[in-house]
N, C-alpha and C positions, 0 to 999 in steps of 0.2 A: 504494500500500500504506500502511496506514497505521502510524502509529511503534507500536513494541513496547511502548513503555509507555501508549497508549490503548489497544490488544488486552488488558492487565494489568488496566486500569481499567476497560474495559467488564465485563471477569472478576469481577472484584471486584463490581462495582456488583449488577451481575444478581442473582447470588448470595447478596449479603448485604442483599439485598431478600427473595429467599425465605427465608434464615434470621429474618428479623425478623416476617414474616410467622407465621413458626412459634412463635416467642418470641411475639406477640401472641394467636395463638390459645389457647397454652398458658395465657397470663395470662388469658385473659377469660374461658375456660372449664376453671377447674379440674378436674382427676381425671376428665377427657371426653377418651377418645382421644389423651393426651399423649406416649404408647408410637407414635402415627402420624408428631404431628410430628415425635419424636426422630426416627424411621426418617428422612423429610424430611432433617431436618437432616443426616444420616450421608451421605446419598446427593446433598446439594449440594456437600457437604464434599470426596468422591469424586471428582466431575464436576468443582469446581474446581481439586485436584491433578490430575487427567487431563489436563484443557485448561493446564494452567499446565507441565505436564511435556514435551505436547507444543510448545507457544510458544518454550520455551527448547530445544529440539531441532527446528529445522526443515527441513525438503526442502529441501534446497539446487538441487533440479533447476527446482522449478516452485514460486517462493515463493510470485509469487499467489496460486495457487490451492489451496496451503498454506492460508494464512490462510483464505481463503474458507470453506474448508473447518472452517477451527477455531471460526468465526462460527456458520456456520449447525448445526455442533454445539452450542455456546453457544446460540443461539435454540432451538434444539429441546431440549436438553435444559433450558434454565428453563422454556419452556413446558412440560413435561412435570409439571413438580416444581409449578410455580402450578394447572396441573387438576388434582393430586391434593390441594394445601391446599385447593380449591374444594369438591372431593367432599368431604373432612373433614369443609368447615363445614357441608355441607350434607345428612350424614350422622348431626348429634347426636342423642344419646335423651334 
């Protein structure tokens, strides 16, 4: 298993790579769907008190696959959040 504070830091990392993403979008294309990336950013925002509430309350039955399980939430949902900055950018008028 790995330490609680790399699960923290993968959290983080993920995250505030799609937030920057979104902050870069915003900058490079002004007053073009910046109402998108906010949403983005509310819903990384979300996903990381979720995963960071669950972390700090865990299964004490089956901690593996606790975690496991908080990963591949983590993986799915930033994948989820980087196809939708994809479709944004590739959505401008």
């Amino acid at each position: 298993m790995a330490n609680l504070r790399v699960v923290k830091k993968d959290i983080d990392f993920l995250l505030t790579e799609v937030v920057s993403d979104c902050w870069t979008f915003i900058y490079t294309n002004p007053n073009k769907k910046s109402e998108d990336a906010i949403d983005i950013i509310s819903d990384a925002v979300e996903l990381r008190n979720d995963l960071y509430s669950r972390v700090n309350h865990p299964d004490k039955n089956n901690v593996r696959a606790f975690y496991k399980a908080v990963n591949q939430d983590l993986l799915k949902g930033a994948d989820a959040l980087f196809v939708r900055i994809s479709h944004m950018g590739t959505h401008i008028v």
